[in-house]
C-alpha positions as CSV (number, residue, x, y, z in Angstrom):
1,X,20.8,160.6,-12.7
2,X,20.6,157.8,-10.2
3,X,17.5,157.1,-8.1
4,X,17.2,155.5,-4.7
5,X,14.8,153.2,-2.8
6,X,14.9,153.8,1.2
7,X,13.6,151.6,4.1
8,X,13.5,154.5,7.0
9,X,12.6,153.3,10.7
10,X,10.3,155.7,12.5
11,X,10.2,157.2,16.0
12,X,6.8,154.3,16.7
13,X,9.8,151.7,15.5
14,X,7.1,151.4,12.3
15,X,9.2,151.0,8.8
16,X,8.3,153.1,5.5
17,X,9.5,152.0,2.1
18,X,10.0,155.3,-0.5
19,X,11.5,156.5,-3.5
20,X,13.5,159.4,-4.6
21,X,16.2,160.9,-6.5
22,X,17.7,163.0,-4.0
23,X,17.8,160.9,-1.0
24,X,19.1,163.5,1.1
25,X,17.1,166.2,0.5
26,X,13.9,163.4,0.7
27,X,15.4,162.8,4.3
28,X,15.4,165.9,5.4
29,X,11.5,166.5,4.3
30,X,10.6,163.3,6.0
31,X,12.2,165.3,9.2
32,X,11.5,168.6,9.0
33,X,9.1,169.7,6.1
34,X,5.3,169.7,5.5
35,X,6.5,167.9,2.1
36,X,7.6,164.5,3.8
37,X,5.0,161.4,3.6
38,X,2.0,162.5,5.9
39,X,2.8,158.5,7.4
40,X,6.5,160.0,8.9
41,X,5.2,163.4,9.7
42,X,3.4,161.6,12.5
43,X,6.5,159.4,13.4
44,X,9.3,161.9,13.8
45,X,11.8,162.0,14.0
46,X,12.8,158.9,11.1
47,X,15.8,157.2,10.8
48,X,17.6,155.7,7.2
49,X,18.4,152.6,7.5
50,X,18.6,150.6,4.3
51,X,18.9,152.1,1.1
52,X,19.4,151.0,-2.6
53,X,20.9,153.1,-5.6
54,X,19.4,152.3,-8.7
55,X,19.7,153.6,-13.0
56,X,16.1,154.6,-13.8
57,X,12.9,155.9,-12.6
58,X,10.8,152.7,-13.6
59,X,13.3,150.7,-11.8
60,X,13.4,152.6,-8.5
61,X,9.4,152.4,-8.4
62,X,9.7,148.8,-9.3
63,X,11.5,148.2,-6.4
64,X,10.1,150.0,-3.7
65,X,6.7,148.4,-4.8
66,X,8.8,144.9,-4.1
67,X,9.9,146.1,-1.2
68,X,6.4,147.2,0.2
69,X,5.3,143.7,-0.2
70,X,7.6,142.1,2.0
71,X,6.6,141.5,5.5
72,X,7.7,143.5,8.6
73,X,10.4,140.8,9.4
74,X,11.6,140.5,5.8
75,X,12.6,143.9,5.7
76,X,14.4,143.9,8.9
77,X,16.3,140.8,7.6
78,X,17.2,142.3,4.6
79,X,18.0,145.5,6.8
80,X,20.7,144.2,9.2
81,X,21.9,141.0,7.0
């Protein structure tokens, strides 16, 4: 089963770094469910805009925790390089 790490940009033009297995259903929570991150609740409606499809659990969580620690202008290079 493949995981995925996301970069979403929200409706405050903030960015939130996640992880899933089912990036589409994880989408539509962050959209429309009490189930989505309380952060994008807030900031709806969200917007995928970078994603990454990885093997394993460990290394989707890896990642996203990489990901978390780049700065604001990082990501958005890494976004729309």
């Amino acid at each position: 089963m493949p995981f995925f790490v996301y970069i979403l940009k929200c409706n405050d033009d903030t960015l939130y770094v996640g992880s899933t297995n089912d990036l589409h259903r994880r989408l539509h929570q962050h959209n429309n469910l009490k189930s989505g991150a309380h952060y994008t609740k807030i900031r709806r409606p969200v917007e995928l805009v970078y994603f990454e499809k990885l093997k394993t659990l460990r290394e989707s969580k890896q990642r996203e925790h990489a990901l978390k620690k780049l700065s604001r202008k990082e990501k958005l290079a890494m976004i729309w390089h």
